[in-house]
DOTOR-934015 format. One line per 10 residues: their letters; for each residue z, y, x of C-alpha. Coordinates in steps of 0.05 Angstrom, whole numbers. Each point is the difference from the previous one (the first is absolute). Example, Ala and Ser with C-alpha at 12.3 -4.5 7.8 and 13.67 -1.06 7.14 Angstrom:
2
AS = 156,-90,246  -13,69,27
# end
This chain:
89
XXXXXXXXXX = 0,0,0  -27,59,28  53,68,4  -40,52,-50  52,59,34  -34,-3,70  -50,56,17  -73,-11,11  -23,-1,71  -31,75,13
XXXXXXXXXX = -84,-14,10  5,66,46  0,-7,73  54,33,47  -48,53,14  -20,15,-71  76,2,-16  16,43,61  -62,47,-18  23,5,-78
XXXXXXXXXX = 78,16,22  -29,63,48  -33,28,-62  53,-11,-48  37,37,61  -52,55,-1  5,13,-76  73,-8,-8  -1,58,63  -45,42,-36
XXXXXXXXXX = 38,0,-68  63,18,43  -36,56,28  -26,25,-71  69,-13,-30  32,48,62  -60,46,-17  15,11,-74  76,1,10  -6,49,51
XXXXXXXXXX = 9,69,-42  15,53,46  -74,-11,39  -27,-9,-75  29,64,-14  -23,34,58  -69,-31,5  4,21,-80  12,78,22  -48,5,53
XXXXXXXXXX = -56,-21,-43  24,56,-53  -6,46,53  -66,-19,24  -20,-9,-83  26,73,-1  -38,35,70  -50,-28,-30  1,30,-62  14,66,19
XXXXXXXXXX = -58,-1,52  -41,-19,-51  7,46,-51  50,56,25  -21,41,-57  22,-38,-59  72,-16,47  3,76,8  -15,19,-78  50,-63,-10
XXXXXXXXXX = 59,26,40  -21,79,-24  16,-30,-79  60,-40,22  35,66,36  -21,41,-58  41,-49,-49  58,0,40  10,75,3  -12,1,-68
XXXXXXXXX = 53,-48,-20  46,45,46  -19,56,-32  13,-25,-67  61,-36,22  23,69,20  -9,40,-60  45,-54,-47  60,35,-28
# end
């Protein structure tokens, strides 16, 4: 009677097995390196705020006159609301 528990002989060869752990190896590395990657939030952050402030030179070199007419309308509404702040009894 034969024992139904014991595990099938692998067909592989010690090279195919050797070959298959290094790239398991190579993918598990690579998920650890993502994982660090994502986890990482101060270098998110600041590769997150340099790319505003490129998004943003760019902008303004791009169309300076809308950012200036932009800015002119925000200033204006601000000393307006001080102004109006300022005359409440």
């Amino acid at each position: 009677m034969s024992d139904s528990t014991s595990p099938e002989p692998d067909p592989r060869s010690a090279h195919q097995i050797e070959r298959d752990l290094e790239q398991t190896r190579e993918s598990l590395e690579a998920t650890l390196e993502e994982l660090g990657t994502r986890l990482d939030v101060k270098s998110r952050a600041a590769d997150w705020m340099q790319n505003a402030q490129m998004r943003t030179k760019h902008l303004v070199t791009r169309h300076p006159r809308e950012i200036s007419v932009a800015a002119g309308g925000v200033a204006l509404s601000v000393i307006a609301f001080v102004i109006a702040q300022g005359r409440k009894p």
